[in-house]
KOLRO-827891 format. One record per residue: residue in three letters; y, z, x negated of N, C-alpha, C in turn. Coordinates in steps of 0.05 Angstrom, whole numbers, plus 5000, padded with zeros to 4 digits. Example, Ala and Ser with C-alpha at 12.3 -4.5 7.8 and 13.67 -1.06 7.14 Angstrom:
! KOLRO-827891
ALA488651564736491051564754493451564736;SER495551424743497951434727500151574742;
END
This chain:
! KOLRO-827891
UNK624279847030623680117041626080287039;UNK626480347058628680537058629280807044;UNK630580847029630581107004629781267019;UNK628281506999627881747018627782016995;UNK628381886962627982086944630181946923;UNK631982196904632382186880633182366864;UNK633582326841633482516830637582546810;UNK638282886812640683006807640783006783;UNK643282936770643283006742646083156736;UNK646083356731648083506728650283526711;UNK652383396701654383416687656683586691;UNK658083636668660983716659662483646656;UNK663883436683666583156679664182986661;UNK664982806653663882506640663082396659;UNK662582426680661482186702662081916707;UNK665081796696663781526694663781446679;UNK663581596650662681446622659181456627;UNK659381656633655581646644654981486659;UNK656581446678654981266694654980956687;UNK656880896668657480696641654880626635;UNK654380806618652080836601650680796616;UNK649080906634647280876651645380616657;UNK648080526668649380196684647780016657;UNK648080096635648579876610645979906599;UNK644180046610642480186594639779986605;UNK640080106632636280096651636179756662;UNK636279606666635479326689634779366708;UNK636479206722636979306761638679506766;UNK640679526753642079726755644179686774;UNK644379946793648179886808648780156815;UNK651980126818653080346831652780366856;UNK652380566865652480626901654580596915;UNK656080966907657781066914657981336907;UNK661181356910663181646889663781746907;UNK663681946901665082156933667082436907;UNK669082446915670782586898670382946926;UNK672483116908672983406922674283366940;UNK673883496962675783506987676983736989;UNK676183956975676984186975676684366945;UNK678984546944678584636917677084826911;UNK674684846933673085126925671385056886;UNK671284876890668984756872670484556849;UNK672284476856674184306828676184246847;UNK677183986829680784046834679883736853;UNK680583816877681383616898682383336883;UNK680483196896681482846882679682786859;UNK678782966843677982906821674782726834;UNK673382746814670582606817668382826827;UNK666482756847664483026847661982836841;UNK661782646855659282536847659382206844;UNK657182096833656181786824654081776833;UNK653281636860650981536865649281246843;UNK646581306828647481086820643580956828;UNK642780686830639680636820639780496795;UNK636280496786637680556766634080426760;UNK633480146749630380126753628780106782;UNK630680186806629280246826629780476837;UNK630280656817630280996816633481146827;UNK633581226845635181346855636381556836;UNK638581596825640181736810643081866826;UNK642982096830646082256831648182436808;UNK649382336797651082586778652882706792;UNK652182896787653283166797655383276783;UNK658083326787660183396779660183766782;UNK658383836764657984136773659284296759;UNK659884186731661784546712659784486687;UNK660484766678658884916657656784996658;UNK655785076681653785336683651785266675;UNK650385036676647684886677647784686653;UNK644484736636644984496617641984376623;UNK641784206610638884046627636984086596;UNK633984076610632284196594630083956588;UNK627483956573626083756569623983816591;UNK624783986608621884156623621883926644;UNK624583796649624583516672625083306650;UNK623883116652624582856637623882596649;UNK624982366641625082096660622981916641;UNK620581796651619081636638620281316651;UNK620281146626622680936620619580686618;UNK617880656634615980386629617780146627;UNK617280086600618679676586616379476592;UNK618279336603616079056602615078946572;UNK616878956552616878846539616978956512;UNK617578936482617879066462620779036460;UNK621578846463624678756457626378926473;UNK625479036507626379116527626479496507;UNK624179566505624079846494624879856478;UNK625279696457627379796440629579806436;UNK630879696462633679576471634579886487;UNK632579966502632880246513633080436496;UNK630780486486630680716463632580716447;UNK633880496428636180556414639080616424;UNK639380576451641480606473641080926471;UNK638780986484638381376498638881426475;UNK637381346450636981576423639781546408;UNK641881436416644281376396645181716405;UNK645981806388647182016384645982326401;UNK643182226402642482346417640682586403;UNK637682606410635782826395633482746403;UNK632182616377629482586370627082796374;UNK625582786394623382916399620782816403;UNK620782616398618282446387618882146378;UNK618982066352620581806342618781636358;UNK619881346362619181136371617480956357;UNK614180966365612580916345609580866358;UNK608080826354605680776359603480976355;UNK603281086375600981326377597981216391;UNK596381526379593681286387592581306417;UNK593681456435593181536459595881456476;UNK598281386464599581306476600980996476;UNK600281006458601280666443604580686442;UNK605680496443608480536425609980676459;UNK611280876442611781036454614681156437;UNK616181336453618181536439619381786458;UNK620381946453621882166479624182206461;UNK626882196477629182336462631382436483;UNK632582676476633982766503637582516485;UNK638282416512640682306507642482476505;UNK644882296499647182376483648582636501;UNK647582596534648182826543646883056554;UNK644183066539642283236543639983116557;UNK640182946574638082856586635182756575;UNK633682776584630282786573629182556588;UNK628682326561627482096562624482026550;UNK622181876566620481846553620681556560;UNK620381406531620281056543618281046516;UNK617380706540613680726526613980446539;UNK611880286530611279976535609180016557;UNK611179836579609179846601607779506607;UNK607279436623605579176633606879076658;UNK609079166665610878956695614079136684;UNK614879086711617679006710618479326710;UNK621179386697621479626676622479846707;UNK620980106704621480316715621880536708;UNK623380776728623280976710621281226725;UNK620181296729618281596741619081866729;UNK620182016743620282296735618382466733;UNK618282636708616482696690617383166694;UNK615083206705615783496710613683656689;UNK614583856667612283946647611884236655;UNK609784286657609784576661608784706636;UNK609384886628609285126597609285406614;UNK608985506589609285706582607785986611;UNK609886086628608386156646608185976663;UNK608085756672606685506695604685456676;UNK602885426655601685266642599885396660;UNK598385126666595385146681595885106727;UNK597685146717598685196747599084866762;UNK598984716744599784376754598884286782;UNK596084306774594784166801595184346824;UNK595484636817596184816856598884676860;UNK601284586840603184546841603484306859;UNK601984066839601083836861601183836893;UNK598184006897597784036916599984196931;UNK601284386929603784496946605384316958;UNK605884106937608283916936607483706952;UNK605783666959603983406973603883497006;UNK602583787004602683887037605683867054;UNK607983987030610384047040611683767049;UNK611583547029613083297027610583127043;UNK608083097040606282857044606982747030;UNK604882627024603982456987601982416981;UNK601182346962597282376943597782326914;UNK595682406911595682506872593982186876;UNK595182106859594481796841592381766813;UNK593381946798590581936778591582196761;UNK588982316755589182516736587582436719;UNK589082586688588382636661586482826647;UNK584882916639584083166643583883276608;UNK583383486601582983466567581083686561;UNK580783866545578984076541577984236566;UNK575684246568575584416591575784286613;UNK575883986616576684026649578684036653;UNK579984146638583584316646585583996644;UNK586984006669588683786676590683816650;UNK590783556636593183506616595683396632;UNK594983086657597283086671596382866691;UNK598182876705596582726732599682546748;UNK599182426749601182206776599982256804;UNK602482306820603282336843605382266853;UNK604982256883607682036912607382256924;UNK610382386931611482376945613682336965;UNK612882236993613982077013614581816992;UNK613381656985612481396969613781476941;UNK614981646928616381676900614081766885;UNK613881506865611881656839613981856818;UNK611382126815612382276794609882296775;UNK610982426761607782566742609382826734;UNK606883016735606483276725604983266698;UNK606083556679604283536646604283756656;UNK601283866643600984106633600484236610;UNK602284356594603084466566602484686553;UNK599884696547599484976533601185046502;UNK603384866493603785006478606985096487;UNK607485326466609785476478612485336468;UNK613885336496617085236498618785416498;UNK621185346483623685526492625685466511;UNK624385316526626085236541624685276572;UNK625985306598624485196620626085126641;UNK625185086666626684936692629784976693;UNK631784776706634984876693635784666720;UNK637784896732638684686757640084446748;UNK640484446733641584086712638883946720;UNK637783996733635683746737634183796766;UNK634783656780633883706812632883526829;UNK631683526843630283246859630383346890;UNK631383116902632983176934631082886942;UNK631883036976630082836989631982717018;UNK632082577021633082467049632382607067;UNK632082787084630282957106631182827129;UNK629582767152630382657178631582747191;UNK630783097200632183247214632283517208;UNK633783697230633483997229630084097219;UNK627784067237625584147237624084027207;UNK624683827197623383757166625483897149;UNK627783927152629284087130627984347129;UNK627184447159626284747166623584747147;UNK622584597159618484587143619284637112;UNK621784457100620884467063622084717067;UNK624584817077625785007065623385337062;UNK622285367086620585637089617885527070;UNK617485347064615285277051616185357018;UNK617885277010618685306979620885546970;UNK622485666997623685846982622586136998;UNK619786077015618086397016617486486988;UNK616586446974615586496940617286416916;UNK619386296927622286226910623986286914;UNK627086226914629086326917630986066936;UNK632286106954634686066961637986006949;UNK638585786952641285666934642585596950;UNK645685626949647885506971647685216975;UNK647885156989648184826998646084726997;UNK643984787007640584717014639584686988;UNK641084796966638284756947636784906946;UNK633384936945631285006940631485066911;UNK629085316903627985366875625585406883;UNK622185276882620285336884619185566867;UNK616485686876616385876859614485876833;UNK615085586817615585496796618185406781;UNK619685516792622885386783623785156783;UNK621584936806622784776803624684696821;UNK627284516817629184606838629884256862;UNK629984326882630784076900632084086921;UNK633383866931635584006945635783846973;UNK636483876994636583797017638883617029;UNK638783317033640283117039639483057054;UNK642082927083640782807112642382587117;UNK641582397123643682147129646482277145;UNK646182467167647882437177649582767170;UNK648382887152650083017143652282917107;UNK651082697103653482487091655482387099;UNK654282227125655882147143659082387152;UNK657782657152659482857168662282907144;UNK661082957116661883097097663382877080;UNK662982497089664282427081665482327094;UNK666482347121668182217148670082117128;UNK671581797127673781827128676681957135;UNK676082077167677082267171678282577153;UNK679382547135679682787115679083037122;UNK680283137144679983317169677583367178;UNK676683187180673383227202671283407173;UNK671883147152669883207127670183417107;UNK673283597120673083737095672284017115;UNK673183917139671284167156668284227159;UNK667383967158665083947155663384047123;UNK664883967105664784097074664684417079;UNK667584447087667384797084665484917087;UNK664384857116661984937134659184917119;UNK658784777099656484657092656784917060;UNK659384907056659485197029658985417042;UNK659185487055657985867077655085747069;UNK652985667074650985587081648885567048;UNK646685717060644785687042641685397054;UNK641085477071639385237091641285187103;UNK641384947107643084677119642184737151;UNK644584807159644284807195645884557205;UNK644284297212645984087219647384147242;UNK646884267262648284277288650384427285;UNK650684657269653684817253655384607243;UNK653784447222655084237211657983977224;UNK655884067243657583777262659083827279;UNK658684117294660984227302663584307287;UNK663184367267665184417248666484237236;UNK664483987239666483687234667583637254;UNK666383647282667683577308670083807311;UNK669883967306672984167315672284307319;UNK670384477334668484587357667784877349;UNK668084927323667385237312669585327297;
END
């Protein structure tokens, strides 16, 4: 099936020791492809901007972004092992030098289980699964989202198309957490009544392949009417959660071999908050 979802992980340089790690970590793992700066609005020309990587199955990008952003537990990656040997081969990988937020152990509702943010902040939940090892991104809502999950669901399902797969439910009726596809990507949503200090952090973002102008148009007025607007098609829903807008052929534009074509095409794509492909391509073609 042809990709159509993955998920951003935002770093500060280390990109290919991360993506090292990465590589060494999950089964089924490969590199994609690196795309370095073409221009120095954003880092120093030549250097590294991004690591396409899969990763389990799971589409992964590191993002060569700065300082600004540090990543939170409010997004986290659920790590299903086939095996015991397999999970503990993971878990002591993520948890090396990392931060313990639930030790690796056998709970009675979850069975052996653990969460630890890795060595570079990232938020892991690995747990013994029954087939071959994946990872599902894991979205928690607190604090002011708590209770809000399932409208959340449903927003995210009309905008993208998808279906909620199974819900959890706990006191009350009140959704504890539920699995959901969208455009075929399993995620799961928690809902957290107890209080975090932490919440949504553009260090953690989930982008989608879009086909064209008119589907970039539908998510964009759909998620940033009641949210906010970000340069370079990223979205902030108005839950903070953040995703960002990718098109086959605005890759194609932005990475022309052509140096010239792609860094015109780059420039063009930094003015821009929604992604106007037809601007795009004139600006790679010469034309504006």
């Amino acid at each position: 099936m042809e990709q159509q979802f993955g998920c951003c992980l935002w770093f500060d340089n280390h990109l290919a020791e991360a993506a090292d790690f990465y590589l060494n970590t999950f089964e089924d793992s490969k590199k994609l492809k690196e795309t370095h700066f073409i221009t120095d609005e954003h880092g120093k020309i030549g250097d590294l901007l991004t690591i396409g990587l899969e990763l389990a199955g799971c589409e992964f990008l590191l993002l060569n972004g700065g300082a600004d952003f540090k990543p939170t537990p409010a997004v986290s990656y659920v790590v299903n092992c086939e095996n015991e040997k397999q999970l503990n081969s993971v878990w002591e990988r993520l948890n090396q030098n990392g931060q313990t937020l639930m030790p690796l152990t056998t709970y009675p509702e979850l069975g052996k289980f653990g969460w630890t943010n890795d060595r570079y902040g990232f938020s892991w939940q690995v747990r013994l699964g029954d087939s071959l090892q994946t990872i599902i991104p894991c979205i928690m809502f607190a604090n002011e989202n708590y209770g809000l999950a399932q409208a959340a669901v449903d927003e995210w399902i009309k905008v993208f198309g998808g279906k909620q797969t199974f819900i959890i439910k706990g006191k009350e009726e009140r959704l504890r957490a539920s699995g959901f596809q969208l455009r075929g990507q399993d995620l799961i949503i928690m809902d957290s009544p107890e209080k975090h200090d932490f919440d949504f952090s553009m260090a953690n973002s989930f982008y989608f392949y879009f086909k064209d102008q008119a589907d970039i148009d539908h998510a964009w007025e759909a998620l940033t009417t009641d949210g906010k607007e970000w340069p370079c098609g990223w979205m902030e829903d108005r839950y903070g959660v953040y995703w960002q807008t990718v098109n086959d052929k605005l890759l194609e534009w932005t990475n022309d071999p052509d140096s010239q074509k792609a860094r015109r095409a780059t420039q063009e794509m930094y003015k821009m908050k929604k992604i106007d492909l037809a601007q795009i391509q004139r600006a790679h073609d010469g034309l504006s």
